[in-house]
C-alpha positions as a Markdown table, in Angstrom:
| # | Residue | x | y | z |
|---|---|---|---|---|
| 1 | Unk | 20.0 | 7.9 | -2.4 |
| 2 | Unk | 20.3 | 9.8 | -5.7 |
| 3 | Unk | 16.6 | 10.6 | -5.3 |
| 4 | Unk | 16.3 | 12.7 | -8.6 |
| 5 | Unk | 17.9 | 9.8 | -10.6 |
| 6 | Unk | 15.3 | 7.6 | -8.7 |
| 7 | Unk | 12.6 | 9.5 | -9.3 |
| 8 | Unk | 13.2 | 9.8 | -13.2 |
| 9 | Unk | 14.3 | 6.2 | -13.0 |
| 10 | Unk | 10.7 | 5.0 | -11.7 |
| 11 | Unk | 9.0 | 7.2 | -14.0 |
| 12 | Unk | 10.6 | 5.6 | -16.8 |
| 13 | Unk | 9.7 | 2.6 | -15.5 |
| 14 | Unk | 6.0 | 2.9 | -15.5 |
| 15 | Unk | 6.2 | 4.7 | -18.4 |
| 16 | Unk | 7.7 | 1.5 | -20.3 |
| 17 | Unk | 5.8 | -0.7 | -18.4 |
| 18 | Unk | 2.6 | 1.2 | -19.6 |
| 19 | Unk | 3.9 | 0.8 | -22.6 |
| 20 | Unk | 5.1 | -2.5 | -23.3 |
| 21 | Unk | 1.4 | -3.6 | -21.6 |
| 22 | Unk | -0.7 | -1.6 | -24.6 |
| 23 | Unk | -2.8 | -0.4 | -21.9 |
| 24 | Unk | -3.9 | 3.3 | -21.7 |
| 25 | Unk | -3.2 | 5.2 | -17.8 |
| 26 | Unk | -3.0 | 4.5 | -14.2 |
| 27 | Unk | -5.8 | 4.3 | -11.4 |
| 28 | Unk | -4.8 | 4.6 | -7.9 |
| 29 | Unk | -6.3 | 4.3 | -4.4 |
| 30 | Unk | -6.1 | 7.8 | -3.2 |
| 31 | Unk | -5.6 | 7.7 | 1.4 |
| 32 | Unk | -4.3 | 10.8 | 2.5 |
| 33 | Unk | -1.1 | 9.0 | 3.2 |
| 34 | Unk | 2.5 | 9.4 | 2.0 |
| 35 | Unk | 2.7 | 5.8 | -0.2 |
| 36 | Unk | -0.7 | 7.0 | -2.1 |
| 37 | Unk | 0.8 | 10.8 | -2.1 |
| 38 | Unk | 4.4 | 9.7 | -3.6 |
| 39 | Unk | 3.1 | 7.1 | -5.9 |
| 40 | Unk | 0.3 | 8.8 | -7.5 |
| 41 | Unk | 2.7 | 11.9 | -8.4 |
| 42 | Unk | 5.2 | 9.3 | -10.2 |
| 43 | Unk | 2.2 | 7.9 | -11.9 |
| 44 | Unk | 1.2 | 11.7 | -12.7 |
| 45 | Unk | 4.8 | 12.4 | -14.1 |
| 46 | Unk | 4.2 | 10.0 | -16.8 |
| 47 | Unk | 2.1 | 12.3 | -18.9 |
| 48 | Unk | -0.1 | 9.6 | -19.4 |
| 49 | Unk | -3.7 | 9.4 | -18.0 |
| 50 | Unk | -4.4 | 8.8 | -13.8 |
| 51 | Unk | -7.3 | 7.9 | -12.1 |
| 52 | Unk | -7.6 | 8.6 | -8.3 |
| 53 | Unk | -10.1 | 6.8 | -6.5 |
| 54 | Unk | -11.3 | 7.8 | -3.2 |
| 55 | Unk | -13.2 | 4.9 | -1.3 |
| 56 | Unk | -14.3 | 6.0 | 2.4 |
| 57 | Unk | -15.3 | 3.5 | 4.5 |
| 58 | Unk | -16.3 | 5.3 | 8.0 |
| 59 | Unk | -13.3 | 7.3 | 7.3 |
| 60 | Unk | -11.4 | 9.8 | 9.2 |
| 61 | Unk | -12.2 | 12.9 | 8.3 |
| 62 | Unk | -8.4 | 14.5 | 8.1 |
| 63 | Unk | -7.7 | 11.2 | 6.4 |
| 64 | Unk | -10.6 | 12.1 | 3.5 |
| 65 | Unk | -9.4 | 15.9 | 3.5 |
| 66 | Unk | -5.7 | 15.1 | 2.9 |
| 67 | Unk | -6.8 | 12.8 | 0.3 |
| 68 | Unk | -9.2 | 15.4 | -1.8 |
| 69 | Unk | -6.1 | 18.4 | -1.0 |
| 70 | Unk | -3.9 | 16.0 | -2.4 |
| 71 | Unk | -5.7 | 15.4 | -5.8 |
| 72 | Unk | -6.1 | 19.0 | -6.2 |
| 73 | Unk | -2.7 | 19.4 | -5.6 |
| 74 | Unk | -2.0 | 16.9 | -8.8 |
| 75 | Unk | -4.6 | 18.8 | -11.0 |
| 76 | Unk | -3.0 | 21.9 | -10.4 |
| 77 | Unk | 0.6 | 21.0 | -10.6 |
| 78 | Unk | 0.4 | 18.7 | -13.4 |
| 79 | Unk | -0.7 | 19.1 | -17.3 |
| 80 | Unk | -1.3 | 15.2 | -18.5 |
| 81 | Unk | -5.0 | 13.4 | -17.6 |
| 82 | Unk | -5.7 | 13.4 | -14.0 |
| 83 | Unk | -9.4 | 12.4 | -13.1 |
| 84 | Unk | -11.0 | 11.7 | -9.5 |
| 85 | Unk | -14.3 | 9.4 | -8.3 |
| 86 | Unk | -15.5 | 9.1 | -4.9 |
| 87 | Unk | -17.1 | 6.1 | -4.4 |
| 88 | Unk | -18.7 | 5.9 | -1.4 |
| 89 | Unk | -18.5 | 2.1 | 0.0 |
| 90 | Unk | -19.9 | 2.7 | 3.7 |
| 91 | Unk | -23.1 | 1.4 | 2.9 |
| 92 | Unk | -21.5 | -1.2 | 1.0 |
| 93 | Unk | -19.4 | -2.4 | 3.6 |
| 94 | Unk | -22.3 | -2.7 | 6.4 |
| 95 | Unk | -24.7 | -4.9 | 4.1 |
| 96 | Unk | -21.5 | -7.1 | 3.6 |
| 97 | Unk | -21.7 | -6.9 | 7.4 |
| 98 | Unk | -24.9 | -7.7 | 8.1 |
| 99 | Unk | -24.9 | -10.6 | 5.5 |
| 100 | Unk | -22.3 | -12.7 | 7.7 |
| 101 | Unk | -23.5 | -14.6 | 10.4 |
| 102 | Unk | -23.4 | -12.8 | 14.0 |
| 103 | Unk | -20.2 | -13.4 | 15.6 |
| 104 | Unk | -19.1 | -11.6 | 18.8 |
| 105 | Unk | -16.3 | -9.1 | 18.3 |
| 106 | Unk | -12.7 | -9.7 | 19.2 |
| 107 | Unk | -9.3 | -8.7 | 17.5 |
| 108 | Unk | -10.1 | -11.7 | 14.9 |
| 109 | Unk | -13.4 | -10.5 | 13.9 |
| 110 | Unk | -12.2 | -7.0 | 13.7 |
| 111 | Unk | -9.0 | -7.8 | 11.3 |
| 112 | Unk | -11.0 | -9.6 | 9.6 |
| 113 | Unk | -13.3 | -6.9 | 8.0 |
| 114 | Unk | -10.0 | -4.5 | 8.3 |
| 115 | Unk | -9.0 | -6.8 | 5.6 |
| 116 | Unk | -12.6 | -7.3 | 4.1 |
| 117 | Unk | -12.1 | -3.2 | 3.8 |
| 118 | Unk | -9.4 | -3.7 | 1.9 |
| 119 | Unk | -10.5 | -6.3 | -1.0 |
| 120 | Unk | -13.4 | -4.1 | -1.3 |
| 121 | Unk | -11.6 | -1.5 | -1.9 |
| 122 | Unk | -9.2 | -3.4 | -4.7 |
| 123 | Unk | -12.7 | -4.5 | -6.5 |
| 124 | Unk | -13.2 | -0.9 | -7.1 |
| 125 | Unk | -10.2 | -0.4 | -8.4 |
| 126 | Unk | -10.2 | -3.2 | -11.0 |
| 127 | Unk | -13.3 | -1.9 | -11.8 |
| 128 | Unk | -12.4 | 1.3 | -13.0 |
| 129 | Unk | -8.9 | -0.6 | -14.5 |
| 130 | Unk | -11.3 | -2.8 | -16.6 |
| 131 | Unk | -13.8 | 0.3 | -17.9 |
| 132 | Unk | -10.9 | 2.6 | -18.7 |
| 133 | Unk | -7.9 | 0.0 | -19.9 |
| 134 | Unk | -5.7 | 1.1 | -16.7 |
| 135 | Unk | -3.4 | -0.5 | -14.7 |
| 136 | Unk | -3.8 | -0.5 | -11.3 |
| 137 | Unk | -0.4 | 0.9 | -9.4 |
| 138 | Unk | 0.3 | -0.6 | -5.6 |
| 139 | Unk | 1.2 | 1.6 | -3.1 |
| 140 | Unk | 3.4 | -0.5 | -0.7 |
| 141 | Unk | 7.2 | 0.0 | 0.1 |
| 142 | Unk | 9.9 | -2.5 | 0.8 |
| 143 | Unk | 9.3 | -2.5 | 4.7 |
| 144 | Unk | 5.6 | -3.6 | 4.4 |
| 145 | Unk | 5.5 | -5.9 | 1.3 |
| 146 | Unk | 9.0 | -7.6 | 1.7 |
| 147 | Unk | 9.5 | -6.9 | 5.7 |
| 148 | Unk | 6.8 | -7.5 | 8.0 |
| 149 | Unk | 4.0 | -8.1 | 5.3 |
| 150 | Unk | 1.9 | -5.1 | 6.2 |
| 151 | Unk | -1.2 | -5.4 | 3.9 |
| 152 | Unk | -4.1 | -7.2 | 2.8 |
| 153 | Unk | -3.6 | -10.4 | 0.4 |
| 154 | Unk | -5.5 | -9.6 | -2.3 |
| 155 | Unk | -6.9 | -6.6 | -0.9 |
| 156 | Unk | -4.0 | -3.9 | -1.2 |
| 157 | Unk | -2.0 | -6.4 | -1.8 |
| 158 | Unk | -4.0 | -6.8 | -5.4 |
| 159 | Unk | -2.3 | -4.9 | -8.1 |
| 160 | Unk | -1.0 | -4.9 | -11.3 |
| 161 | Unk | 2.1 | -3.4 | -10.5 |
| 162 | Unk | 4.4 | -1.9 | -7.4 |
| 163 | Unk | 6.2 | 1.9 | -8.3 |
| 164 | Unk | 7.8 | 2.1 | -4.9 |
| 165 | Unk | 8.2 | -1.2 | -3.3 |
| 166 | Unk | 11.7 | -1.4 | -3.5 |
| 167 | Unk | 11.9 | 1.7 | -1.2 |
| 168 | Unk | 12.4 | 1.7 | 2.5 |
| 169 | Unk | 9.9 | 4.0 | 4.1 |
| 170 | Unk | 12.4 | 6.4 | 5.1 |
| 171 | Unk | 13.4 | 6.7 | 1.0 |
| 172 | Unk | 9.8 | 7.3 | 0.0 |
| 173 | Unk | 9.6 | 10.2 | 2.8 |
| 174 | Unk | 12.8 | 11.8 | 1.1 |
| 175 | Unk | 11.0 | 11.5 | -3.1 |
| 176 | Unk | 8.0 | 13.1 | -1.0 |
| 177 | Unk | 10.1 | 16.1 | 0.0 |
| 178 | Unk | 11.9 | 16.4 | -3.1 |
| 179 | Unk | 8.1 | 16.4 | -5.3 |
| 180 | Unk | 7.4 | 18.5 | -2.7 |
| 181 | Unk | 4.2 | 17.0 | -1.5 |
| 182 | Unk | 1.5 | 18.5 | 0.6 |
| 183 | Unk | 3.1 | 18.9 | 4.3 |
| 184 | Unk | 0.3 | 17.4 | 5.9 |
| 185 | Unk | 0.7 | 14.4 | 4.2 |
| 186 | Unk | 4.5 | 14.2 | 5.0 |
| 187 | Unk | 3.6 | 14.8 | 8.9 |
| 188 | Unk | 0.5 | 12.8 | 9.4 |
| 189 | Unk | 1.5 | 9.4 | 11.3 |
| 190 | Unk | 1.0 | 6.2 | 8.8 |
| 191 | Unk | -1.9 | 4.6 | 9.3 |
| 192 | Unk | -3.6 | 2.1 | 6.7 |
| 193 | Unk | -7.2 | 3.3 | 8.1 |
| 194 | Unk | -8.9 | 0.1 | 8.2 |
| 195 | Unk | -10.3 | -0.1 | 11.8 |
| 196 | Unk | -12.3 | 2.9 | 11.2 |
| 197 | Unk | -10.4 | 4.4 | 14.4 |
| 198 | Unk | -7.3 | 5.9 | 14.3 |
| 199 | Unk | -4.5 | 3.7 | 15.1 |
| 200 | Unk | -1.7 | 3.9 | 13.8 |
| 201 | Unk | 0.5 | 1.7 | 11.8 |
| 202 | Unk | 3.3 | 1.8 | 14.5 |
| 203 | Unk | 0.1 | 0.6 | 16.9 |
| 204 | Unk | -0.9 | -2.6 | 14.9 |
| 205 | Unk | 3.1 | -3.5 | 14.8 |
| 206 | Unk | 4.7 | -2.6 | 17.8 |
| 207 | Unk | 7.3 | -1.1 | 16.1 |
| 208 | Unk | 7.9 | 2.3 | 14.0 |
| 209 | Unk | 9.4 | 2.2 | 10.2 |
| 210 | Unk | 12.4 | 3.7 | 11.2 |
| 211 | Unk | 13.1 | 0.7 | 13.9 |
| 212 | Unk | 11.6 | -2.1 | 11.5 |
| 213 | Unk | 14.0 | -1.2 | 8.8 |
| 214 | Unk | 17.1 | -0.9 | 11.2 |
| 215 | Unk | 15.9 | -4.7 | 11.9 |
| 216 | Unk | 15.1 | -5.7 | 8.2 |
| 217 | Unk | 19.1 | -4.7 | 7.7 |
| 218 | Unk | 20.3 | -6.6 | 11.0 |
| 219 | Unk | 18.2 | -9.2 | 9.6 |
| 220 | Unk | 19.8 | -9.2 | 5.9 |
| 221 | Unk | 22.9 | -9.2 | 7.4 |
| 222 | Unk | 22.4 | -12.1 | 9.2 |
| 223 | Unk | 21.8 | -11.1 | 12.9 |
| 224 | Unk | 19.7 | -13.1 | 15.4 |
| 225 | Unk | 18.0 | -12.2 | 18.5 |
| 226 | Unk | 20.5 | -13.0 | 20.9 |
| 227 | Unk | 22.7 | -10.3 | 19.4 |
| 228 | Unk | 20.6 | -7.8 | 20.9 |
| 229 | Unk | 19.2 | -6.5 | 24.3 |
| 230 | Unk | 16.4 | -3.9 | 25.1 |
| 231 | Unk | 14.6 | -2.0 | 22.6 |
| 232 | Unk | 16.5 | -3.2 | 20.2 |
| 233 | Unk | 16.1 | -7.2 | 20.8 |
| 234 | Unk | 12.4 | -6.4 | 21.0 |
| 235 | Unk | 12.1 | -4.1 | 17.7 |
| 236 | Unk | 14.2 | -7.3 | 15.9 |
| 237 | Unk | 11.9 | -10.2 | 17.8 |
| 238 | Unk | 9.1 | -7.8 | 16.4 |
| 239 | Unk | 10.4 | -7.9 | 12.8 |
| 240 | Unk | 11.2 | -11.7 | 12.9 |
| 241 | Unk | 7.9 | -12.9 | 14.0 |
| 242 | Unk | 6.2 | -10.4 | 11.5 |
| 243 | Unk | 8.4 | -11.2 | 8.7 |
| 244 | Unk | 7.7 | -14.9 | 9.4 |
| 245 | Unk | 4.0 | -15.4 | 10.1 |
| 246 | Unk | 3.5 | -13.0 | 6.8 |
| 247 | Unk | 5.3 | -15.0 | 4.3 |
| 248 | Unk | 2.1 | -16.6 | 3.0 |
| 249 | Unk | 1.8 | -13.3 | 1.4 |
| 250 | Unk | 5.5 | -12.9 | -0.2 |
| 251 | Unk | 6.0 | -15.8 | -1.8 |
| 252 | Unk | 4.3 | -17.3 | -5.0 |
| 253 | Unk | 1.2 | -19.6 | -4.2 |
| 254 | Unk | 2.0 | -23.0 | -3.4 |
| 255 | Unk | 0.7 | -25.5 | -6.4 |
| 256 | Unk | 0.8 | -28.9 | -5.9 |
| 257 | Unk | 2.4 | -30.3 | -8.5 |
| 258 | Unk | 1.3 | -34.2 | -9.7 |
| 259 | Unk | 4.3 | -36.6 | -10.0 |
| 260 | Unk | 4.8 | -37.0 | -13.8 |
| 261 | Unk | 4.7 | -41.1 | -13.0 |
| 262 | Unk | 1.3 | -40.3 | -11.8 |
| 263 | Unk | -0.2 | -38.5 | -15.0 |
| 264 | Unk | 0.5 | -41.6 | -17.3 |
C-alpha cells in the first residue's frame, strides 16, 4: 500500500464529500481504539471542524484514558476545529434496562444490550450532527463491515459516511503508524467494548483480523472449506459462517416491491 497516497487520497475524499454535502465538520465516536484513532485523524486533516464524542457506558477505564490521551493528542497536533463532549450514558443505559421486562441472562440477552449500547451511542451522535450541521464519520474497516459483519445495525453500523472501510485491518494499523498515533492505541487488543468486560474482538469471533482477512482473500478467490485442514479450515469455516449469518447487515433492505398488474 502507498499509505501516504492513501492517506491524502481519503482526506480528499471527506473533504469533497463535506463539501459537495454543504454541511459544516465531522463528529465522531471517540473508543480508545485504532478505527476511532485512524479515522478521527483523517477527519482532523481536513481542516474543517471535528467533534469527538466520548459516551462511557460501564467503561473500561484504559479504554476511557486512551480515548481522552487520544483527543489531546488531536488538539495539540492539529490547527483546524477540534472540540470534545463526554456524555455520560451509564445511567441512561440502566433505566433503558430496567424499563424492559425481566428476562434471565444468557448470551442473547447480553448481545442484545451489547447492541442496545451501541444504538445508544449512534443517537448521540446524530444528535450532536443535527445541532452542529455535521456528518457523522463510521469507524469500520473492510474485515468487519464487508467480512464477517462485526457491528451493530444501526448502532455503529449508523452513519453518514465510512473513511476507512475499504481497508483491511492490517492497512489501517500501517496509516496508524505512519500518522504516528499514540502507541497505546496501536498495541491495545481490539475490542468493540460493549459487554462492559473486556473481551476481546478476537474472543466474540474466534478468530484474529490477521487470520479473518487471510480467509476473506481465500474466500474472494474462490476457496471452499474442503481446501483446508487445521487452523486454517477452522479460521475459513469461522469466516464463512460469519460472513453469511451477517449479510442482513451488508446488503440494501429488502422492499417488497407490488407487481405493477397489481397497482392498476
Amino acid at each position: 500500500m502507498q499509505t501516504e497516497k492513501v492517506v491524502k487520497y481519503i482526506v480528499d475524499w471527506l473533504k469533497s464529500y463535506l463539501e459537495t454535502s454543504h454541511q459544516k465538520g465531522f463528529v465522531i465516536g471517540i473508543s480508545g481504539g485504532i478505527d476511532s484513532a485512524v479515522t478521527s485523524t483523517l477527519c482532523a486533516m481536513t481542516g474543517y471542524p471535528l467533534l469527538n464524542l466520548e459516551m462511557p457506558i460501564h467503561q473500561e477505564k484504559n479504554q476511557a484514558e486512551r480515548a481522552k490521551k487520544h483527543i489531546e493528542w488531536l488538539k495539540s497536533n492539529f490547527s483546524s476545529p477540534i472540540d470534545s463532549i463526554e456524555v455520560e450514558l451509564t445511567n441512561t443505559f440502566d433505566s433503558i434496562v430496567n424499563a424492559f421486562p425481566k428476562t434471565e441472562s444468557s448470551d442473547q440477552v447480553n448481545l442484545a444490550l451489547a447492541n442496545t449500547r451501541s444504538r445508544l451511542r449512534m443517537t448521540s451522535l446524530y444528535y450532536f450532527a443535527g445541532i452542529n450541521n455535521y456528518l457523522v464519520a463510521g469507524t469500520g474497516n473492510k474485515v468487519e463491515d464487508f467480512g464477517v459483519g462485526f457491528y451493530t445495525k444501526y448502532g455503529d453500523g449508523g452513519v453518514d459516511l465510512s473513511p476507512i472501510a475499504d481497508l483491511l485491518k492490517s492497512e489501517v494499523y500501517e496509516i496508524a503508524r505512519y500518522l504516528g498515533i499514540n502507541t497505546d492505541i496501536q498495541k491495545a487488543k481490539p475490542t468493540d467494548g460493549l459487554f462492559g468486560d473486556d473481551r476481546s474482538d478476537e474472543d466474540q469471533l474466534g478468530a484474529s483480523y490477521d487470520e479473518l482477512e487471510w480467509a476473506m482473500q481465500q474466500k474472494e478467490e474462490g476457496k471452499i472449506s474442503d481446501n483446508f485442514t487445521g487452523r486454517e479450515k477452522e479460521v475459513f469455516d469461522v469466516y464463512s459462517r460469519l460472513n453469511r449469518i451477517n449479510q442482513h447487515k451488508m446488503v440494501a433492505i429488502p422492499v417488497c416491491e407490488i407487481p405493477k398488474e397489481l397497482m392498476k
